[in-house]
DSSP file (Angstrom, degrees, kcal/mol; ACC not computed):
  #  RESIDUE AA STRUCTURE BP1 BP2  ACC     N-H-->O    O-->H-N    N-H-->O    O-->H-N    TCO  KAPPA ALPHA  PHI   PSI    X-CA   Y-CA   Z-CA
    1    1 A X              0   0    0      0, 0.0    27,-0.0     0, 0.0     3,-0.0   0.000 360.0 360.0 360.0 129.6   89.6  110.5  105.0
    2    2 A X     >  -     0   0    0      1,-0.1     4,-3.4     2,-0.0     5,-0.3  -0.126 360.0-108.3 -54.7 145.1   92.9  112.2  106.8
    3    3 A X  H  > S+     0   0    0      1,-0.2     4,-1.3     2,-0.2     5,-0.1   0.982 122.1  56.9 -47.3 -53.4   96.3  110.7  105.7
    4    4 A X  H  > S+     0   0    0      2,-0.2     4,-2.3     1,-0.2     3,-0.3   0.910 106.1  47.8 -50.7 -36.2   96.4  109.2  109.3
    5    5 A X  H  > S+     0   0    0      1,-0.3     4,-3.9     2,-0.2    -1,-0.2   0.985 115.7  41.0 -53.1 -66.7   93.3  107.4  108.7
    6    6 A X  H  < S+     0   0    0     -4,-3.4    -1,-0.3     2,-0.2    -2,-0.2   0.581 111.0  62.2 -72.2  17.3   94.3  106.1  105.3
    7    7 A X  H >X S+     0   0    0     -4,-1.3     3,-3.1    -3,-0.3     4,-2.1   0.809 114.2  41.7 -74.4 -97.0   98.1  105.3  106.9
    8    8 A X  H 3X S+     0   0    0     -4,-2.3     4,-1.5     1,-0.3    -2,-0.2   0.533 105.2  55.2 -45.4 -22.3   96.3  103.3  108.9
    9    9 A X  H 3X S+     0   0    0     -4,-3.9     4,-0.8     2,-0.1    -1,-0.3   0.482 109.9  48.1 -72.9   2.9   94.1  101.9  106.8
   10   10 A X  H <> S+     0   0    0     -3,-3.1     4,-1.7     2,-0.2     5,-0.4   0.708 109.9  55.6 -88.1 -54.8   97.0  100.5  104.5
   11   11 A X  H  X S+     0   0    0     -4,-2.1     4,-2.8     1,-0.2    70,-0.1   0.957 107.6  44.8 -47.1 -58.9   98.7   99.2  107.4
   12   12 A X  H  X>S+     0   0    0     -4,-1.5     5,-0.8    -5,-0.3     4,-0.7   0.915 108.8  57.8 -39.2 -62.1   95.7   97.3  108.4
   13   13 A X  H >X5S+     0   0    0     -4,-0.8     3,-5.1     2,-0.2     4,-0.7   0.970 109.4  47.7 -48.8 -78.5   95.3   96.1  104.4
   14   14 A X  H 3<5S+     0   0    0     -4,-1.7    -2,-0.2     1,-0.3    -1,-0.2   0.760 105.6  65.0 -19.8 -46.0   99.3   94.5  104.6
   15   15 A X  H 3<5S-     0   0    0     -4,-2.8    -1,-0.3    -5,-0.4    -2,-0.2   0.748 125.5-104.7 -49.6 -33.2   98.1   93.0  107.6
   16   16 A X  H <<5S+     0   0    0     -3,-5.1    19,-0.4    -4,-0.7     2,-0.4   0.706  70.8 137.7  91.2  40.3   95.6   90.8  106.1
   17   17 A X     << -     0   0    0     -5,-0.8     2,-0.3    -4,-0.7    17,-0.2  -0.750  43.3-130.8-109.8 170.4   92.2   92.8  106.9
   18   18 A X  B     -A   33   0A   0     15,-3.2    15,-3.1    -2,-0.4     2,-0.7  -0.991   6.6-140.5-142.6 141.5   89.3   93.5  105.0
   19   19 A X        -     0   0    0     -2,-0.3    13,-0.2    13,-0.3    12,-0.0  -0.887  25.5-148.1-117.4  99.8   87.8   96.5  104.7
   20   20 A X        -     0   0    0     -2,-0.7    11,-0.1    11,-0.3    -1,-0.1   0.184  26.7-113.2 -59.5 177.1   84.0   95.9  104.7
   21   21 A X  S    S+     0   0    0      9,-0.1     2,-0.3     2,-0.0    -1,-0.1   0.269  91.6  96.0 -97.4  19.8   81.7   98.0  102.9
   22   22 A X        -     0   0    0      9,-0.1     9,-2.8    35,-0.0     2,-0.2  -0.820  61.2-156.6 -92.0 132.5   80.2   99.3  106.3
   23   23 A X  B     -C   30   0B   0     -2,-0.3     7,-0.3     7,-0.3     6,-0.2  -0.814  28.3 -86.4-119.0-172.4   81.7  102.7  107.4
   24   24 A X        -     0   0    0      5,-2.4    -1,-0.1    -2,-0.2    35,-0.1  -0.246  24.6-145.7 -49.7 133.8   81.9  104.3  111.5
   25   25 A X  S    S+     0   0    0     33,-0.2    -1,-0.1    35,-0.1    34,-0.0  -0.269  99.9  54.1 -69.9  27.7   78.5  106.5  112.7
   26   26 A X  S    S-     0   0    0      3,-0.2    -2,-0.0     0, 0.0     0, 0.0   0.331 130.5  -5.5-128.2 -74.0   81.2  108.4  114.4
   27   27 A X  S    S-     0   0    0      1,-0.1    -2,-0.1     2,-0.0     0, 0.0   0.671  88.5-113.5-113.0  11.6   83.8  109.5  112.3
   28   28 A X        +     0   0    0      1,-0.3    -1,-0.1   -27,-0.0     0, 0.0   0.025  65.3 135.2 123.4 -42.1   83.1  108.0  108.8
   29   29 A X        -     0   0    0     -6,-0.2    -5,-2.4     1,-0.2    -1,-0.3   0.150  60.8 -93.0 -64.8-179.9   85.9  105.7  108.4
   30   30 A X  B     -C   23   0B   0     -7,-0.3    11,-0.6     1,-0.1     2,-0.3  -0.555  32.5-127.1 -50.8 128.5   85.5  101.8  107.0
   31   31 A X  E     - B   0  40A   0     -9,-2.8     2,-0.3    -2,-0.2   -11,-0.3  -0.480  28.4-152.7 -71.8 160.0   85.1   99.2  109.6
   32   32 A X  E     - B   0  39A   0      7,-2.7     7,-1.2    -2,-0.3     2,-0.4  -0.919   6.8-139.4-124.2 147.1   87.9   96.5  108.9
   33   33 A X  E     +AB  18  38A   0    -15,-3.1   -15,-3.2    -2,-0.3     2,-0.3  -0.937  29.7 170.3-111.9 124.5   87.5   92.8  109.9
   34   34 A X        -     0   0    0      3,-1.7   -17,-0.1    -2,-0.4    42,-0.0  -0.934  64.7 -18.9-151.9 139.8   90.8   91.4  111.3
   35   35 A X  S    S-     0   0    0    -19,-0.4     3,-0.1    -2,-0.3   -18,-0.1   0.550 127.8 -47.0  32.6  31.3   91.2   88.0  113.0
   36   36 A X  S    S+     0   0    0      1,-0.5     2,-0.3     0, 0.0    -3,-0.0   0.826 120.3 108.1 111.5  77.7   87.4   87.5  113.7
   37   37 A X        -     0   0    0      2,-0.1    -3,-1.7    -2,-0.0    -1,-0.5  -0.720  52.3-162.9-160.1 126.8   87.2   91.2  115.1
   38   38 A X  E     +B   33   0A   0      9,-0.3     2,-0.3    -2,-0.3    -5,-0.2  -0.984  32.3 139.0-117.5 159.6   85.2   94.2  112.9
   39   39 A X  E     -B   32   0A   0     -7,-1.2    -7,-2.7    -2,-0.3     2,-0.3  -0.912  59.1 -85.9-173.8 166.5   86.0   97.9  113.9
   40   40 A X  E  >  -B   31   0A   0      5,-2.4     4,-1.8    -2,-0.3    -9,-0.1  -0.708  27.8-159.7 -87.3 146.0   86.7  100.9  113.5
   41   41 A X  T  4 S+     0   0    0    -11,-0.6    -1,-0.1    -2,-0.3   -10,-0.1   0.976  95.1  39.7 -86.2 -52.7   90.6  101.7  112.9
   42   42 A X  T  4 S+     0   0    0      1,-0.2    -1,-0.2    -3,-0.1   -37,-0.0   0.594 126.2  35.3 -78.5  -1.4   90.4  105.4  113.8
   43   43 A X  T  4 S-     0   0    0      2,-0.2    -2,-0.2     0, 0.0    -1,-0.2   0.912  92.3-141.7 -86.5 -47.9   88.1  105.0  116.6
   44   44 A X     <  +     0   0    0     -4,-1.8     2,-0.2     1,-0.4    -3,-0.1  -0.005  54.5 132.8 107.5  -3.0   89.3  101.9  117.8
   45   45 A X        -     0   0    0     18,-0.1    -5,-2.4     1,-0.1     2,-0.5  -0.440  58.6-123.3 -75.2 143.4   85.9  100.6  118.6
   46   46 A X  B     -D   61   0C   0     15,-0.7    15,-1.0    -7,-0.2    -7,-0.3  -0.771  26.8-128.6-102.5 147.0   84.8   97.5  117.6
   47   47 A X        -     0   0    0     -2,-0.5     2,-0.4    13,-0.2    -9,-0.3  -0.266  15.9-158.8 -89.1 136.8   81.5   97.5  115.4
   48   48 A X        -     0   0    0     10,-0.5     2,-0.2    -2,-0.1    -9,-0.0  -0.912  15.2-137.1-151.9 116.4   78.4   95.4  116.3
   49   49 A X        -     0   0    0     -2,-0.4     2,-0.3     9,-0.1     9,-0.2  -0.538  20.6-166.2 -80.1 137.2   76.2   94.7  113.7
   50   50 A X  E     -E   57   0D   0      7,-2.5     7,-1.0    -2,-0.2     2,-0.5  -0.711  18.5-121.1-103.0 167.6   72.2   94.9  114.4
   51   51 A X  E     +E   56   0D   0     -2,-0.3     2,-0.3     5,-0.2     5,-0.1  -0.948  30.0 179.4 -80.0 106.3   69.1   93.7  112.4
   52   52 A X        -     0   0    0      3,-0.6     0, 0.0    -2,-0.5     0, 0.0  -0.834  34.1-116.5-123.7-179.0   66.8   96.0  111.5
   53   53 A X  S    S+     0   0    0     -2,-0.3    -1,-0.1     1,-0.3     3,-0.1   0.763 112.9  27.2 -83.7 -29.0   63.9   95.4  109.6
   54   54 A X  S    S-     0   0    0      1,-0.3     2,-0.3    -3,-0.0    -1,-0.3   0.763 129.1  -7.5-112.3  -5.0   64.5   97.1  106.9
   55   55 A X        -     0   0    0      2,-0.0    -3,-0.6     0, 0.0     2,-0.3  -0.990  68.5 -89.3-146.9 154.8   68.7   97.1  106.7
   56   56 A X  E     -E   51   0D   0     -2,-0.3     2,-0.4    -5,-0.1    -5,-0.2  -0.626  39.1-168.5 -68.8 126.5   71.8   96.3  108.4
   57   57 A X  E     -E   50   0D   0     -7,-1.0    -7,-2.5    -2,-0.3     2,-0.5  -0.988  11.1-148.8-133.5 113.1   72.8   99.1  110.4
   58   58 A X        +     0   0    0     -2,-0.4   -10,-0.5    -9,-0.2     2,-0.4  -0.005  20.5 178.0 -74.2  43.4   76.6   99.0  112.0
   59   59 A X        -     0   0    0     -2,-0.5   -35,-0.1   -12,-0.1    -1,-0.0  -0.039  18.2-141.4 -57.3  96.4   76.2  100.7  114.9
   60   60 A X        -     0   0    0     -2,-0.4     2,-0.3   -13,-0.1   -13,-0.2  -0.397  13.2-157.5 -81.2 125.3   80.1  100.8  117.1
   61   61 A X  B     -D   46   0C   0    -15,-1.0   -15,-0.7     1,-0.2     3,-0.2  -0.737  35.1 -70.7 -89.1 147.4   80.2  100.5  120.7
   62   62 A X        -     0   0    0     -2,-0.3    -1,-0.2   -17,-0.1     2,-0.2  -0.081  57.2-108.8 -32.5 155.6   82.9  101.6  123.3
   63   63 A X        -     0   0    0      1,-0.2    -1,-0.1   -18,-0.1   -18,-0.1  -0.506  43.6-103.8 -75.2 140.4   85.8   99.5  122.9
   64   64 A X        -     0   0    0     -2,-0.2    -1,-0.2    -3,-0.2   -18,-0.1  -0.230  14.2-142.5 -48.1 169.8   86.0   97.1  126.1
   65   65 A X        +     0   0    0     -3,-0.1     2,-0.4     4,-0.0    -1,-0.1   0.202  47.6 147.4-130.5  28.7   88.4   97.8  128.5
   66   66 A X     >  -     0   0    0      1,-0.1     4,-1.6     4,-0.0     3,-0.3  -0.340  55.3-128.7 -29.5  85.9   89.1   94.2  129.1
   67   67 A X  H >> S+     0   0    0     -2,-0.4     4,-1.8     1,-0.2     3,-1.2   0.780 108.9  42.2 -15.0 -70.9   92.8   93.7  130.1
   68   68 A X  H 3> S+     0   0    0      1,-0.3     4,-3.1     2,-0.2    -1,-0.2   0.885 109.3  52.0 -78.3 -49.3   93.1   91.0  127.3
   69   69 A X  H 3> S+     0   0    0     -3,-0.3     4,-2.5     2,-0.2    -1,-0.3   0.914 114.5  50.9 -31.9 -47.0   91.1   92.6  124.3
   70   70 A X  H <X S+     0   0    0     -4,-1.6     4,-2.9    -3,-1.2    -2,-0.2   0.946 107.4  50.7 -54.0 -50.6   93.6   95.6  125.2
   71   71 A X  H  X S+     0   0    0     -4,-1.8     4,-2.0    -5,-0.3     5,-0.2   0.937 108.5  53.4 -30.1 -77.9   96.3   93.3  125.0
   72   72 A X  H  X S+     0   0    0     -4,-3.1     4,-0.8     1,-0.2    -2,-0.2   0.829 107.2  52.6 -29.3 -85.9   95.1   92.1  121.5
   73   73 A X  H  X S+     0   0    0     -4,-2.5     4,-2.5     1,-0.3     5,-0.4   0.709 104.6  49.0 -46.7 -42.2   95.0   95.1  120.2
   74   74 A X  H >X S+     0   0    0     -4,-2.9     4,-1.9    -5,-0.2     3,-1.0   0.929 106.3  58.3 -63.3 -58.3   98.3   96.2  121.0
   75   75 A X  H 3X S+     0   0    0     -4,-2.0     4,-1.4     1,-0.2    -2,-0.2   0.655 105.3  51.9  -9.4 -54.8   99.5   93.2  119.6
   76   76 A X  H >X S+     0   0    0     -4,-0.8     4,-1.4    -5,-0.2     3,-0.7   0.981 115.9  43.1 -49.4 -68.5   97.7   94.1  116.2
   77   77 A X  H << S+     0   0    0     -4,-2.5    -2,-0.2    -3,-1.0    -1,-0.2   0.727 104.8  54.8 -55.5 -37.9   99.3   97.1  116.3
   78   78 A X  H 3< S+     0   0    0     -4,-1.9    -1,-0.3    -5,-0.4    -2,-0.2   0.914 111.4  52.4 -54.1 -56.0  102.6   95.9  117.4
   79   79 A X  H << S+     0   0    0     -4,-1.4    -2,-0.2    -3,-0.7    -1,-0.2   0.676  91.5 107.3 -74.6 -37.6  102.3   93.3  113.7
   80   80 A X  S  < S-     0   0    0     -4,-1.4     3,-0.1     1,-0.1   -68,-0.1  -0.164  80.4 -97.8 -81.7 168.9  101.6   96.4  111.9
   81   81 A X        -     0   0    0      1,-0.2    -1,-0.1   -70,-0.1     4,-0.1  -0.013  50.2 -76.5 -72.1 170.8  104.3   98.1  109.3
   82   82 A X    >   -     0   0    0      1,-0.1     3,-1.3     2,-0.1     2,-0.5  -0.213  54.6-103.6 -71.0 130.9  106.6  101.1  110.1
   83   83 A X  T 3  S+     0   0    0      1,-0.2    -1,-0.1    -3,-0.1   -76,-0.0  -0.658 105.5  60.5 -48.8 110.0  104.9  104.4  110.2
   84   84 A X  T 3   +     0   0    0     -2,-0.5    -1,-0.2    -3,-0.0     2,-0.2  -0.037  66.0 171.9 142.4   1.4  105.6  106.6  106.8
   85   85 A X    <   -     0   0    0     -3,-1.3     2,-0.5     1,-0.2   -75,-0.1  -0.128  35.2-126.7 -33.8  89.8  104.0  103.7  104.5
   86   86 A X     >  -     0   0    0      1,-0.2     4,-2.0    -2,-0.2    -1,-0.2  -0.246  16.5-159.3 -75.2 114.6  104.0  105.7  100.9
   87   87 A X  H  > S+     0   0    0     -2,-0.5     4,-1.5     2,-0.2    -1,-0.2   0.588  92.0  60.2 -13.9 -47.8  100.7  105.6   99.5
   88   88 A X  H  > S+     0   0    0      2,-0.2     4,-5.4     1,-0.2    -1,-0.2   0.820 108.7  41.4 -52.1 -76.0  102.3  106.3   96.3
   89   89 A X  H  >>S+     0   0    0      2,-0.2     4,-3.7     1,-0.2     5,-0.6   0.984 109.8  56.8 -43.8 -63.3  104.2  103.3   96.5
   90   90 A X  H >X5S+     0   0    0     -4,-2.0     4,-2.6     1,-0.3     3,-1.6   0.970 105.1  53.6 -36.0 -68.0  101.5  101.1   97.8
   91   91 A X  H 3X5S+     0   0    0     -4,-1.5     4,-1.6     1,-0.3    -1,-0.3   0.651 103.5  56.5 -77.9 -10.5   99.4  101.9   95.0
   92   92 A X  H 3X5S+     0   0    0     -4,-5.4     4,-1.2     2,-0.2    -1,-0.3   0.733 101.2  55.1 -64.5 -15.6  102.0  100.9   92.5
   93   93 A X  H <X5S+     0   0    0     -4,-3.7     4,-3.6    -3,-1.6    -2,-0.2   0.820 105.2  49.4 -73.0 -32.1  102.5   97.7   93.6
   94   94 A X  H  X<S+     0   0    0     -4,-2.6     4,-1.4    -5,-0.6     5,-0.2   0.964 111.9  54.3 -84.9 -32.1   98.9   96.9   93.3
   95   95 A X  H  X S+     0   0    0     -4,-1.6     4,-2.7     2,-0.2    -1,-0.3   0.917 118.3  36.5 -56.4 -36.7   99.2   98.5   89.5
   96   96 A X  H  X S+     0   0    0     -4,-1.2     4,-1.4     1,-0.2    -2,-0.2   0.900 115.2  48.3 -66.3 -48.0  101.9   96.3   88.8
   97   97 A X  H  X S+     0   0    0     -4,-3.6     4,-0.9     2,-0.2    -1,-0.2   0.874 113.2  50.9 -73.2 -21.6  100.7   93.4   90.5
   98   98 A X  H >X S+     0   0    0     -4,-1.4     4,-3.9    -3,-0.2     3,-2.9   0.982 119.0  42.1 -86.7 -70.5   97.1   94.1   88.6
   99   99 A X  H 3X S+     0   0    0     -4,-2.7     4,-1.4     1,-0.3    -1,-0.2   0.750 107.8  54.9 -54.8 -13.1   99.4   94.2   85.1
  100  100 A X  H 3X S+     0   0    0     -4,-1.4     4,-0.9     2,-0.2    -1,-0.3   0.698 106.8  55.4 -95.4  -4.2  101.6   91.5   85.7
  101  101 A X  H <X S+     0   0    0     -3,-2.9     4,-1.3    -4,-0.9     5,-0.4   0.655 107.7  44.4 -89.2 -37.8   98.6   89.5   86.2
  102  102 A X  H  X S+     0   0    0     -4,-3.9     4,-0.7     2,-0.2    -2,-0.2   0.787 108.5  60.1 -96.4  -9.7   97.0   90.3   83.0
  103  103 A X  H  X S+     0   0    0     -4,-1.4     4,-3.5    -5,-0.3    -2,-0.2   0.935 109.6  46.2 -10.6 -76.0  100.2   89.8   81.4
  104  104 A X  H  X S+     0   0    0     -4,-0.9     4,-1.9     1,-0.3    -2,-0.2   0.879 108.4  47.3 -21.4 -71.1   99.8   86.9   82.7
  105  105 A X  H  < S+     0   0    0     -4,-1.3    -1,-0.3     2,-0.2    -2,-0.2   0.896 113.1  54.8 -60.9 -57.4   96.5   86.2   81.8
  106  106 A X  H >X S+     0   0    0     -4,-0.7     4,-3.8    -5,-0.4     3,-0.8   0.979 102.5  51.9 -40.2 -64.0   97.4   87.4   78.1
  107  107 A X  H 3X S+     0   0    0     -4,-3.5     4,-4.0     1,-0.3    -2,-0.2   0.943 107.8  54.1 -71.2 -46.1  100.3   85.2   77.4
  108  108 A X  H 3< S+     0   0    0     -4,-1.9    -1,-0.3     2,-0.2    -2,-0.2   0.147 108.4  50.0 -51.8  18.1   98.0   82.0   78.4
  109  109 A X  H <> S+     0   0    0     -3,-0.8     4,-1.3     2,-0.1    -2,-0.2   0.513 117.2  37.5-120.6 -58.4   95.2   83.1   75.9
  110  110 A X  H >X S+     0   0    0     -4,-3.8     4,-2.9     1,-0.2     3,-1.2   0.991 111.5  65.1 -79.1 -41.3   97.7   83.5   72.9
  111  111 A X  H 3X S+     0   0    0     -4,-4.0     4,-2.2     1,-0.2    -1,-0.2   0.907 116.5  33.9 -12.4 -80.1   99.6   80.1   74.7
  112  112 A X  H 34 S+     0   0    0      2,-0.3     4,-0.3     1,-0.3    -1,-0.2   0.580 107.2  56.1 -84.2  -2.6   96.4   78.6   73.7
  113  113 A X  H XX S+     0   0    0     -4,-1.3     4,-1.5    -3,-1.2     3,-1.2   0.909 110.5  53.8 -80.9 -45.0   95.3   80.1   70.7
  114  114 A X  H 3< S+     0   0    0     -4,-2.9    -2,-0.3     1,-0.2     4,-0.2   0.714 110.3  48.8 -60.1 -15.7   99.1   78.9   69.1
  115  115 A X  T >X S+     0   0    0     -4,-2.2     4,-1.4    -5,-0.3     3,-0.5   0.786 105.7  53.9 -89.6   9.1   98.3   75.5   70.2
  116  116 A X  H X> S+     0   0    0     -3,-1.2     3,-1.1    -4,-0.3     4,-0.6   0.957 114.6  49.9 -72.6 -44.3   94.6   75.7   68.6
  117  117 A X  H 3X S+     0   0    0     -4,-1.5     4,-0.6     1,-0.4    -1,-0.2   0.395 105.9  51.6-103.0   6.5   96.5   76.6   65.4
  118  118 A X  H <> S+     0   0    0     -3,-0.5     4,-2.1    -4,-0.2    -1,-0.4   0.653 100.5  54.2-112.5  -2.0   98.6   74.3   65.5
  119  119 A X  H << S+     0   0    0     -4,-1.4    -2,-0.2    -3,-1.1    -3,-0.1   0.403 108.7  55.9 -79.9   4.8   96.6   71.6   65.8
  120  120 A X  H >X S+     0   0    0     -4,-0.6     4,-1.8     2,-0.1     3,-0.9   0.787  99.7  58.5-102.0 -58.8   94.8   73.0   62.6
  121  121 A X  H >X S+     0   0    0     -4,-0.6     3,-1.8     1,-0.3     4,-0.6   0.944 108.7  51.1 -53.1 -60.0   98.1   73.1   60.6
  122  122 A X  H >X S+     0   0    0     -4,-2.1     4,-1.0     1,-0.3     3,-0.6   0.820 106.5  48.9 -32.5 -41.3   98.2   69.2   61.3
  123  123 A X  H <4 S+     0   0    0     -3,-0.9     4,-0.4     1,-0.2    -1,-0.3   0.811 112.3  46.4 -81.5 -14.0   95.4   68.6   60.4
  124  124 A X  H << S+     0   0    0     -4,-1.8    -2,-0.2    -3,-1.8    -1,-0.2   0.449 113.3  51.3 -80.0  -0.1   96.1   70.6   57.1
  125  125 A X  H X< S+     0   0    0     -3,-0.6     3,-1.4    -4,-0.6    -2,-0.2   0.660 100.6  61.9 -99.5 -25.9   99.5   68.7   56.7
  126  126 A X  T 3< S+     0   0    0     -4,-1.0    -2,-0.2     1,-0.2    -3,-0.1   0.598 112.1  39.6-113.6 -30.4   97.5   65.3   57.2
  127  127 A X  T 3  S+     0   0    0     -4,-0.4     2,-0.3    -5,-0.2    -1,-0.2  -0.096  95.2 103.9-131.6  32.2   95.3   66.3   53.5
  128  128 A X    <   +     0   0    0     -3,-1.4    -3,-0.0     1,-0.1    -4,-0.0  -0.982  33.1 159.0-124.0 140.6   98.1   67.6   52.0
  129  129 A X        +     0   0    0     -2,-0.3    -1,-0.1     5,-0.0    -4,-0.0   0.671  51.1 105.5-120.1 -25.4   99.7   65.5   49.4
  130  130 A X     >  -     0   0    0      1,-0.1     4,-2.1    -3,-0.1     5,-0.1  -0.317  63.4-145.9 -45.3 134.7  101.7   68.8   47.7
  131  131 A X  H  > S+     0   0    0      2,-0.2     4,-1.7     3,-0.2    -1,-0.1   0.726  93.9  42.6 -78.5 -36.8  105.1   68.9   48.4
  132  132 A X  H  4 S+     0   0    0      2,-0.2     4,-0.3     3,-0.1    -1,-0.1   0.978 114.3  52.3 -42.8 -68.4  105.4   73.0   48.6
  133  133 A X  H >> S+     0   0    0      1,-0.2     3,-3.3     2,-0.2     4,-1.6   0.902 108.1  48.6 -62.0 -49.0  102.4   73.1   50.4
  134  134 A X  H 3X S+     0   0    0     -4,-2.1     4,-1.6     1,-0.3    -1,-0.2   0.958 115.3  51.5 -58.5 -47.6  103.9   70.2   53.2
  135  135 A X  H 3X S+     0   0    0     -4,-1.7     4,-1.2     2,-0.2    -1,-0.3   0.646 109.7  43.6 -33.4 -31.3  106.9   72.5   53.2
  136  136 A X  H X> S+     0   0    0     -3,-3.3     3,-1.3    -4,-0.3     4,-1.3   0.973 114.1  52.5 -67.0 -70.8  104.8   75.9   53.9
  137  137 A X  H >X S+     0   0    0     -4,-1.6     4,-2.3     1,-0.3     3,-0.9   0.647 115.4  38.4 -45.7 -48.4  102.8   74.2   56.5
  138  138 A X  H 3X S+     0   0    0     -4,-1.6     4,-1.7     1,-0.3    -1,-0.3   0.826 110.4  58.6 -78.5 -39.0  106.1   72.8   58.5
  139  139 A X  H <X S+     0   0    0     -3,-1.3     4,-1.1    -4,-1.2    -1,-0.3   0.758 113.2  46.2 -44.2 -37.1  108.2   76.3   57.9
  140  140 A X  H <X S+     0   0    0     -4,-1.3     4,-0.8    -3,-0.9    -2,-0.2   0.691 106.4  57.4-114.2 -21.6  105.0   77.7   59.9
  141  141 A X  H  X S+     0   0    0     -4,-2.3     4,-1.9    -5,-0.3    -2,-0.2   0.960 105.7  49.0 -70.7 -37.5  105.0   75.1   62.5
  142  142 A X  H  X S+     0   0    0     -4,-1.7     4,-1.6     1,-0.2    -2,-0.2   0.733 107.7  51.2 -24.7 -51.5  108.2   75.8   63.5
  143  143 A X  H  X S+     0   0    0     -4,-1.1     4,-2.0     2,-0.2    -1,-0.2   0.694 111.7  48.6 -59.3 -41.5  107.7   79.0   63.8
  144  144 A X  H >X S+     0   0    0     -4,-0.8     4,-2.3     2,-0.2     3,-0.6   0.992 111.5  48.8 -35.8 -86.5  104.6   78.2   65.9
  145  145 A X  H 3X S+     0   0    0     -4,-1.9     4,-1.5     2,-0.2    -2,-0.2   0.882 109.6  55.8 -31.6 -78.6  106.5   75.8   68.1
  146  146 A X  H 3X S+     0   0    0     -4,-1.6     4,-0.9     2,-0.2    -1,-0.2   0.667 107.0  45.3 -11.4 -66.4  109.1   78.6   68.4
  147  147 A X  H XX S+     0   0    0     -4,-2.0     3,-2.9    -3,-0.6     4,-1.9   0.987 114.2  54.9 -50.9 -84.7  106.4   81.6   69.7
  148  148 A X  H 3X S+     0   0    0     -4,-2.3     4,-3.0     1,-0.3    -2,-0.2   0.681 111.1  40.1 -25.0 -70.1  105.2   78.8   72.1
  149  149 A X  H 3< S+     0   0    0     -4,-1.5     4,-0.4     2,-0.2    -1,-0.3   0.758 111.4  55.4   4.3 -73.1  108.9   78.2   73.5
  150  150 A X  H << S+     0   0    0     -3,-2.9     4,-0.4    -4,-0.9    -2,-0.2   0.759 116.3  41.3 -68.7 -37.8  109.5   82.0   73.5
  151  151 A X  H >X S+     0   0    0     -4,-1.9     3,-1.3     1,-0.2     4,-0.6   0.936 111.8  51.1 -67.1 -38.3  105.8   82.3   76.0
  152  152 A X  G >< S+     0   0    0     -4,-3.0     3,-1.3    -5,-0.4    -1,-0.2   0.906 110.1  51.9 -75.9 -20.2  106.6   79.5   77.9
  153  153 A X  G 34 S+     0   0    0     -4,-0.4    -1,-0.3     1,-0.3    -2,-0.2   0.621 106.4  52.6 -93.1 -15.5  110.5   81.3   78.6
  154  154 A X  G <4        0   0    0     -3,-1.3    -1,-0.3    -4,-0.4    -2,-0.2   0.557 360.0 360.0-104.7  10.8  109.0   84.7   79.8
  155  155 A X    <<        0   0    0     -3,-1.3    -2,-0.2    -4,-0.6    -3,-0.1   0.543 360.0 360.0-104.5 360.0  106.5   82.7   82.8
């Protein structure tokens, strides 16, 4: 795809489109779905799916030239972000957002593995009659309890 194509297809993604897994018979690109609508971005045509007996075939017809479809469309167009969108950029946010989410994801697994373990040290304080031992066990809940604390203060 040309940088304009994928410019515009990023624009389209902010927007809130989805970019089907169908692309243009004309020039290649993805059709996009946006507000009930599928097309093509660089054609501008909107895509009308047939049934064919043995696959779904998008095949895109002229865009109307319906005062109020036109209308839509500028509108769309109007909603979309400022031309120069960096690519670069884009696609660090979506690394980020991707890592901060399995971060995420991370800290709520060991979140739950310290409380599995502590609910094991209770039950090992509960059948212990040593006085050392009740001491280890509580020196290592704290610590526990602590970690827990420490998760809950970086979410």
């Amino acid at each position: 795809m040309e940088d304009k194509k994928i410019s515009e297809a990023v624009k389209l993604l902010y927007k809130g489109a989805k970019m089907l897994s169908y692309h243009c018979p004309e020039c290649g690109t993805p059709i996009f779905e946006y507000e009930g609508k599928m097309f093509c971005p660089s054609c501008g045509k909107d895509a009308v799916f047939e049934k064919d007996a043995k696959e779904e075939k998008p095949p895109v017809e002229e865009k109307s030239k319906d005062p109020v479809t036109e209308h839509k469309l500028e509108r769309m167009t109007d909603m979309l972000p400022e031309e120069g969108v960096d690519r670069g950029e884009v696609e660090k946010d979506s690394i980020r957002r991707e890592k901060s989410e399995k971060i995420e994801s991370e800290f709520e697994n060991l979140e739950q593995a310290l409380k599995l373990k502590l609910l094991d040290i209770a039950h090992l304080l509960e059948n212990t009659k040593s006085p050392d031992e009740i001491e280890r066990l509580i020196a290592i809940s704290e610590r526990v309890i602590s970690l827990l604390d420490r998760i809950r203060g970086f979410k």
